[in-house]
C-alpha positions as a Python dict, from the first residue, in 0.01 Angstrom:
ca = {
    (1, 'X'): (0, 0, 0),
    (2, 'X'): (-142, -264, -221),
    (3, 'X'): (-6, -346, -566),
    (4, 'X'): (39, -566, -866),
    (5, 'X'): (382, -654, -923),
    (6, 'X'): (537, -806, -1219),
    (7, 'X'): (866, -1021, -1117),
    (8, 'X'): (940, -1216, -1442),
    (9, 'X'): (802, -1226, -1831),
    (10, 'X'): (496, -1455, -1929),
    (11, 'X'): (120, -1481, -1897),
    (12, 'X'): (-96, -1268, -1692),
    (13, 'X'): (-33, -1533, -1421),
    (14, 'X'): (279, -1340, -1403),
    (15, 'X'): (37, -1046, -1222),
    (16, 'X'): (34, -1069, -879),
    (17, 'X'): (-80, -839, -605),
    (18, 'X'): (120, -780, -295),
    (19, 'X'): (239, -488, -83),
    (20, 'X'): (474, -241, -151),
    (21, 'X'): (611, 113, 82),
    (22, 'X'): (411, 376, -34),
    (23, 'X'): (633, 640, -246),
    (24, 'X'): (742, 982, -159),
    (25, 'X'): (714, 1289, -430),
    (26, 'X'): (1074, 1435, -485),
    (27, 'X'): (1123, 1785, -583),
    (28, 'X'): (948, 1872, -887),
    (29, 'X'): (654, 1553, -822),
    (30, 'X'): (339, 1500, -628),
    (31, 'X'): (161, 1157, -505),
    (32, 'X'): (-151, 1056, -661),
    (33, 'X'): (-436, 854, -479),
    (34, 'X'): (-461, 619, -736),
    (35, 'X'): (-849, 543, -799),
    (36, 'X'): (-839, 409, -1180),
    (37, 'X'): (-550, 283, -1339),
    (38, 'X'): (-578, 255, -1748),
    (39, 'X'): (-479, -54, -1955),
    (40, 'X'): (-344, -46, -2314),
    (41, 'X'): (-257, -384, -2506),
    (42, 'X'): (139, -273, -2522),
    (43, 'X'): (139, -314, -2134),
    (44, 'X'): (16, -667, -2200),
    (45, 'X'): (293, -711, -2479),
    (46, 'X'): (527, -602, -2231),
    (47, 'X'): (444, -825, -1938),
    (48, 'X'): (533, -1111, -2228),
    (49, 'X'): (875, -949, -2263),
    (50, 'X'): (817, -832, -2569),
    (51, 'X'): (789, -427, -2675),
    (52, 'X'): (645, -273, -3015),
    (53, 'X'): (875, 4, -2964),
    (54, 'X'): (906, 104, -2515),
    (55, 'X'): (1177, -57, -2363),
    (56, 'X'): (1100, -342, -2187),
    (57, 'X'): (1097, -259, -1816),
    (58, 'X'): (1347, -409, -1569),
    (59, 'X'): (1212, -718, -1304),
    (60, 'X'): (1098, -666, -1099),
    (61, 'X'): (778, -370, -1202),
    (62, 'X'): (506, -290, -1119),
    (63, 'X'): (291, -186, -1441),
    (64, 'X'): (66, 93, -1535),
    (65, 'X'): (125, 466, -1686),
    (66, 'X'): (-160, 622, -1701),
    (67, 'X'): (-367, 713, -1371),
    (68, 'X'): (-653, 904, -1235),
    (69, 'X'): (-709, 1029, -895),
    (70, 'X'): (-691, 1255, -568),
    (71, 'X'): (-315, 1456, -521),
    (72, 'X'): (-225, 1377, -192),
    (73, 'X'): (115, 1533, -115),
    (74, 'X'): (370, 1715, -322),
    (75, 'X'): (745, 1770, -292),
    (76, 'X'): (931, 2094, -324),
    (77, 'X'): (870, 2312, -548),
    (78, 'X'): (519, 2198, -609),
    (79, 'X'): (202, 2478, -618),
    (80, 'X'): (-11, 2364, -282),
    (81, 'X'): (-296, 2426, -508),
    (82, 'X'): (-242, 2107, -645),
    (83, 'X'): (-314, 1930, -319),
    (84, 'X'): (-650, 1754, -318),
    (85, 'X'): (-753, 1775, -697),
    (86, 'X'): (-885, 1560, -912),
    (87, 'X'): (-590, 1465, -1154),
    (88, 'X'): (-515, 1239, -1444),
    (89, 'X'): (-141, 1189, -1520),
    (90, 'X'): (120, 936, -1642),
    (91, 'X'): (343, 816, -1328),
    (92, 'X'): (716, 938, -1345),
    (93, 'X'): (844, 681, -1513),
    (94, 'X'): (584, 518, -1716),
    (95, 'X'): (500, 241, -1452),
    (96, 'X'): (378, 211, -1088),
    (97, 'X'): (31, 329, -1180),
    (98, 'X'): (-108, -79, -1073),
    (99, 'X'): (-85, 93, -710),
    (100, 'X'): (-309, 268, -454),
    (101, 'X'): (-53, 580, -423),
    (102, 'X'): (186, 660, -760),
    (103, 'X'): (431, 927, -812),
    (104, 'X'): (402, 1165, -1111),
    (105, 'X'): (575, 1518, -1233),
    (106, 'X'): (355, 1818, -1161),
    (107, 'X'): (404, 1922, -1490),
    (108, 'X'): (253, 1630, -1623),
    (109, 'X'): (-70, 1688, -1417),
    (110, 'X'): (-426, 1741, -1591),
    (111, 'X'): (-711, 1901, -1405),
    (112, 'X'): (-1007, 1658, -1445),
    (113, 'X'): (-1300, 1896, -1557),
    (114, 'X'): (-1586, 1926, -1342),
    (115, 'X'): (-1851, 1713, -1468),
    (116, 'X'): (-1616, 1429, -1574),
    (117, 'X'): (-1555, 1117, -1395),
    (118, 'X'): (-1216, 999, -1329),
    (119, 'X'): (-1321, 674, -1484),
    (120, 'X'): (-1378, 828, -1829),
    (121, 'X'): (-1055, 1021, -1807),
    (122, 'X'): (-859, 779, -1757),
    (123, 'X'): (-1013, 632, -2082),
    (124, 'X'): (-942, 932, -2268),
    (125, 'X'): (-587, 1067, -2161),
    (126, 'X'): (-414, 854, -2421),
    (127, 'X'): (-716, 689, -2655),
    (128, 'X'): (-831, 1078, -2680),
    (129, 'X'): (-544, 1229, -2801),
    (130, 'X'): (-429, 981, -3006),
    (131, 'X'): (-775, 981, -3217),
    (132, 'X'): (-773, 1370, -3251),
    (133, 'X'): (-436, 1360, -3363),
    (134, 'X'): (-501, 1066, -3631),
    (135, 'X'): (-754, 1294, -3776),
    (136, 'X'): (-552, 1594, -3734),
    (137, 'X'): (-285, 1412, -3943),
    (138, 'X'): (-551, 1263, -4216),
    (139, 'X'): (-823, 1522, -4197),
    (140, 'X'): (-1158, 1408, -4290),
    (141, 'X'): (-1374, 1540, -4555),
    (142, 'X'): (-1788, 1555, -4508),
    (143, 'X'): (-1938, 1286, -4728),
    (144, 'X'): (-1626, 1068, -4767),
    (145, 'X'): (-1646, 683, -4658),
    (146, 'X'): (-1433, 648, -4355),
    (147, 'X'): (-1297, 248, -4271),
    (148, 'X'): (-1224, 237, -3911),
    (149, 'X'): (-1062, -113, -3793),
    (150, 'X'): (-1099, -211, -3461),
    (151, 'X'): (-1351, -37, -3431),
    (152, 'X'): (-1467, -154, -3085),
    (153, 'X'): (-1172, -34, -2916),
    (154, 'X'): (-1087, 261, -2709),
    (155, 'X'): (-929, 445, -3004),
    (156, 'X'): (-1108, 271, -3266),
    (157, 'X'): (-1480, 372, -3088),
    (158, 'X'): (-1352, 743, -3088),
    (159, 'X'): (-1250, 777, -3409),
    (160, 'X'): (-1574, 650, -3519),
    (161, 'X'): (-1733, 949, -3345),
    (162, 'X'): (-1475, 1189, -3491),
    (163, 'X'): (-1522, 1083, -3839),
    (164, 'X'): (-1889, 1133, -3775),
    (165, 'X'): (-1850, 1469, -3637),
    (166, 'X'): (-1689, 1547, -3905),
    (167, 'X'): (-1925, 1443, -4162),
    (168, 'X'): (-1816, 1110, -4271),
    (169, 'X'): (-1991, 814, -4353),
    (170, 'X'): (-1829, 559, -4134),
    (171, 'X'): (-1741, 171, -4192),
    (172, 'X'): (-1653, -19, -3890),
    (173, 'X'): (-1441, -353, -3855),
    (174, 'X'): (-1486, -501, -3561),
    (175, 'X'): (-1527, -882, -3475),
    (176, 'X'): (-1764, -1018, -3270),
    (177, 'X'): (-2166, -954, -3219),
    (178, 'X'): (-2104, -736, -2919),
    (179, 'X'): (-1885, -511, -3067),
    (180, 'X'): (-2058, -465, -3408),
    (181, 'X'): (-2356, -373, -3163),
    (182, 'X'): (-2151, -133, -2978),
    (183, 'X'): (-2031, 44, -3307),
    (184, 'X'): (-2354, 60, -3504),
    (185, 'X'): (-2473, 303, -3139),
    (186, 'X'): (-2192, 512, -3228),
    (187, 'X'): (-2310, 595, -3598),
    (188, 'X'): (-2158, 369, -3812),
    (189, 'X'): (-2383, 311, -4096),
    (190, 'X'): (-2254, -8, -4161),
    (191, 'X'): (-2070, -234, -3937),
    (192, 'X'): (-1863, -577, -4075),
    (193, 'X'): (-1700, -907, -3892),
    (194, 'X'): (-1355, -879, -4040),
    (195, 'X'): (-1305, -1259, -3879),
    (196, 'X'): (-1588, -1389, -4130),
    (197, 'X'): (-1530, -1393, -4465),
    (198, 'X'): (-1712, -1155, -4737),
    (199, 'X'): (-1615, -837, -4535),
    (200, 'X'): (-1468, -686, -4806),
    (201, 'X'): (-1752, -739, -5062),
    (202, 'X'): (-2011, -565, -4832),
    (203, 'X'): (-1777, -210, -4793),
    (204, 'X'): (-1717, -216, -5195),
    (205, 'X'): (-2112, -303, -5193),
    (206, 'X'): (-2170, 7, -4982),
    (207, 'X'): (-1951, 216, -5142),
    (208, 'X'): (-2028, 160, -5489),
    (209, 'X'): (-1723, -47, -5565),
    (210, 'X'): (-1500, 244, -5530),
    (211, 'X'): (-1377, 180, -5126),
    (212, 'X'): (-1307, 378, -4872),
    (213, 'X'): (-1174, 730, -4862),
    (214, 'X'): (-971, 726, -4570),
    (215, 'X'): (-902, 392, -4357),
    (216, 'X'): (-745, 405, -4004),
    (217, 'X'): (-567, 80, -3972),
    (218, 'X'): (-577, -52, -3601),
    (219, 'X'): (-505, -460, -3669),
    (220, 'X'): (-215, -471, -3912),
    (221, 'X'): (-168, -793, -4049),
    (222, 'X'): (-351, -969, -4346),
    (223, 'X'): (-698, -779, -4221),
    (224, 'X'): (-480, -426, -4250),
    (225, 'X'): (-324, -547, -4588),
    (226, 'X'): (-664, -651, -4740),
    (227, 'X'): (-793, -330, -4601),
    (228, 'X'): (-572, -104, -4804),
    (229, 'X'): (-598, -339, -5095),
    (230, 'X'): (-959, -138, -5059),
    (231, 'X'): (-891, 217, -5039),
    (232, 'X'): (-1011, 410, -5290),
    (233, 'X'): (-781, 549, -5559),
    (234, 'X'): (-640, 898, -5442),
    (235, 'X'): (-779, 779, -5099),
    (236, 'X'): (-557, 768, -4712),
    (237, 'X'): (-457, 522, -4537),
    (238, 'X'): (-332, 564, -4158),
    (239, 'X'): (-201, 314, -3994),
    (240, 'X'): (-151, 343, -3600),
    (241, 'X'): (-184, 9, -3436),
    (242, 'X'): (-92, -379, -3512),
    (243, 'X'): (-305, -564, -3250),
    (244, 'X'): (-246, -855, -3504),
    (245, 'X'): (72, -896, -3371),
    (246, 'X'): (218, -729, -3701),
    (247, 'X'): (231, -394, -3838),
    (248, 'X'): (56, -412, -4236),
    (249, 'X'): (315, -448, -4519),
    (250, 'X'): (237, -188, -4803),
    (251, 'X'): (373, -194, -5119),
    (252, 'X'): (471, 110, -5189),
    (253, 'X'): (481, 83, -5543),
    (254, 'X'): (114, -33, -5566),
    (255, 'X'): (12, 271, -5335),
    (256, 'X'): (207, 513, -5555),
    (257, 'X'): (-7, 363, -5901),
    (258, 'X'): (-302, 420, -5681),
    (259, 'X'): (-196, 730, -5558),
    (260, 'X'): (-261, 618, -5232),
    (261, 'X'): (-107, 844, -4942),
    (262, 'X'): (18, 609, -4678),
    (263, 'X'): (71, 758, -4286),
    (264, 'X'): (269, 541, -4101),
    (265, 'X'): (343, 465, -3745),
    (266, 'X'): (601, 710, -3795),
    (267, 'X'): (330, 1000, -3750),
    (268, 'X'): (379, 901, -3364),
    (269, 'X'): (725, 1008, -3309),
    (270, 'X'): (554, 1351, -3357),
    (271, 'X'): (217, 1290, -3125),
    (272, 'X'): (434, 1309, -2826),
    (273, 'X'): (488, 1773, -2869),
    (274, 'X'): (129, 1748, -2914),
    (275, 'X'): (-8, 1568, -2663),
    (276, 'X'): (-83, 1796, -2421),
    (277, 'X'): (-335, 2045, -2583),
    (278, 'X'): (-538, 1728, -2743),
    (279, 'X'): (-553, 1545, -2408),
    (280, 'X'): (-707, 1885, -2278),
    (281, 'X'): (-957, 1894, -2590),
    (282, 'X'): (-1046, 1536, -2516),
    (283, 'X'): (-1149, 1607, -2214),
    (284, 'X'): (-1332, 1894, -2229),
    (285, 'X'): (-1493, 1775, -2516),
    (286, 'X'): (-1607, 1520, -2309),
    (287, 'X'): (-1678, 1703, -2027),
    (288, 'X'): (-1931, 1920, -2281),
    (289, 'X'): (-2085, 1591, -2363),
    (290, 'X'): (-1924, 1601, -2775),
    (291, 'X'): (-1709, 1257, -2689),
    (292, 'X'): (-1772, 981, -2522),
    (293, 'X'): (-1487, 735, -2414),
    (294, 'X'): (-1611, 324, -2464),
    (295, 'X'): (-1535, 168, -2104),
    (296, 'X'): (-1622, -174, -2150),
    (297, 'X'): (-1490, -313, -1884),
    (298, 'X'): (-1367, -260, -1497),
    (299, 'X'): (-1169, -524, -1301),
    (300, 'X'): (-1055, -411, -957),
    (301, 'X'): (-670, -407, -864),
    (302, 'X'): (-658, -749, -765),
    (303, 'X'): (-803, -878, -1061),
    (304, 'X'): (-544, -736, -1333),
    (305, 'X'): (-438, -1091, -1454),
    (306, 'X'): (-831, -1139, -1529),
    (307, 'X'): (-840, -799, -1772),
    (308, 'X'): (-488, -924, -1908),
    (309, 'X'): (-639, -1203, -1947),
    (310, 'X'): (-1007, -1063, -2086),
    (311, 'X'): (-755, -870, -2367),
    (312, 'X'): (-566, -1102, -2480),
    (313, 'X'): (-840, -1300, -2590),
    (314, 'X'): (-984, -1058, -2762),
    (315, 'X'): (-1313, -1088, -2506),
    (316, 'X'): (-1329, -684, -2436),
    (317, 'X'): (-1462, -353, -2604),
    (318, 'X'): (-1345, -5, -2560),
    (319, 'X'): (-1108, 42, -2267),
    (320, 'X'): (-1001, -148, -1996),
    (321, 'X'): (-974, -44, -1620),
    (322, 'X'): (-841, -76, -1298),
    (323, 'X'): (-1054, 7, -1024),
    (324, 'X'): (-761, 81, -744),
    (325, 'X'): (-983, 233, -489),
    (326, 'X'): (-1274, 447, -416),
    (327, 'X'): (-1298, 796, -300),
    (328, 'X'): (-923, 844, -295),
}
């Protein structure tokens, strides 16, 4: 079977496609015809050798957790039922999914809904339930002024349509004319370039001086530092992402003066218990048309140094995919 195959750390260069045996499901797994494999920026951290938190994976690997596609065979133990469904999973081990066939635990199977292409589950299984449970963990109020960084991206788009949902008046950060585009279709009522400078005049300008309610912090850095320099007095602010390169340092002692509640990456050493029921409400909620998953881009298998590549530089919105095959 075709894959991409990571054997040493460095540039997307490092990606290249080759051939591999195709796996067999032990006791307990099934085989997935892989027909879109999902890409997050941690897998392109990782293929630098460096990890925000996973351990690094062992040379040589082939990369990719999170797949969609046809079950094709299942070991022992496995319901038959399964055979021939539409599935979206994680592979066994957290990689292998840059492959035409992958290996995953039947308990870690999800039906894809009728009505739902595999395309936009793959986009959802892990964007999906990490929005719902951002807002589950800093619920949002109708009328309050919601800051969502990154707002282009595939968690960053749906939490934009969450906090409208839910009543908000939404502020997106995003850089680039593309994206801002892209965000303003999603509801935002206003829409900055936090690479230009005067960003943070024009959200104290829309909200009256005061700042946001509630920001979800996606960059980290200086942008998610000035950011919660912003947030309103008695206000949120979440932080789940550092696509800066660096997580946003918070004083403390200013936030407690402000009476600022501060989530921290912390809140997702308890996502993990809760994963499964909000990766079903993602996508049935997007089956039922209520959320709709960015997919800005689709490179095919052989091209995964290109959408390495395409992320690094900052070049794509919403999420990026694999397309493995067709019809698998």
């Amino acid at each position: 079977m075709r894959v991409v195959r990571v054997s040493e750390f460095g540039g997307p260069e490092v990606l290249v496609a080759g051939e591999a045996p195709d796996p067999v499901a032990g006791a307990g797994q099934v085989v997935i015809g892989v027909e879109i494999a999902a890409i997050d920026f941690v897998q392109t951290q990782l293929r630098q050798g460096f990890s925000p938190g996973p351990p690094l994976p062992e040379l040589p690997y082939v990369p990719g957790a999170t797949v969609a596609g046809t079950v094709l065979s299942a070991g022992d133990g496995v319901d038959a039922s399964w055979l021939g469904r539409r599935v979206v999973a994680h592979t066994a081990d957290g990689l292998g999914g840059n492959a035409e066939k992958a290996v995953a635990d039947a308990d870690a199977l999800f039906p894809v809904p009728d009505g739902l292409g595999l395309p936009e589950a793959a986009a959802l299984f892990d964007d999906g339930s990490t929005a719902i449970g951002l807002v589950e963990n800093a619920p949002i109020k109708s009328g309050e002024w919601v800051l969502v960084e990154a707002a282009g991206g595939g968690v960053g788009s749906l939490l934009v349509q969450l906090a409208r949902a839910a009543g908000a008046r939404v502020i997106g950060a995003a850089r680039g004319e593309r994206k801002r585009e892209l965000v303003l279709s999603l509801g935002a009522e206003l829409v900055v370039d936090y690479s230009e400078s005067g960003w943070r005049e024009q959200i104290l300008a829309a909200t009256d001086g005061r700042g946001p309610d509630l920001v979800f912090d996606g960059i980290g850095g200086t942008i998610g530092r000035e950011a919660f320099e912003l947030t309103a007095r008695g206000g949120r602010f979440s932080m789940h992402g550092a696509s800066s390169g660096a997580p946003s340092e918070i004083d403390r002692a200013e936030a407690e003066r402000r009476e600022v509640t501060v989530i921290g990456v912390d809140q997702f050493f308890s996502f993990r218990a809760a994963a499964p029921p909000r990766r079903e409400r993602a996508l049935s909620q997007a089956a039922a048309g209520l959320l709709t998953p960015t997919i800005g881009q689709t490179f095919p298998l052989e091209r995964a140094a290109d959408a390495h590549t395409a992320m690094q530089n900052r070049q794509v919105i919403g999420k990026t995919l694999l397309q493995v095959r067709t019809g698998a």
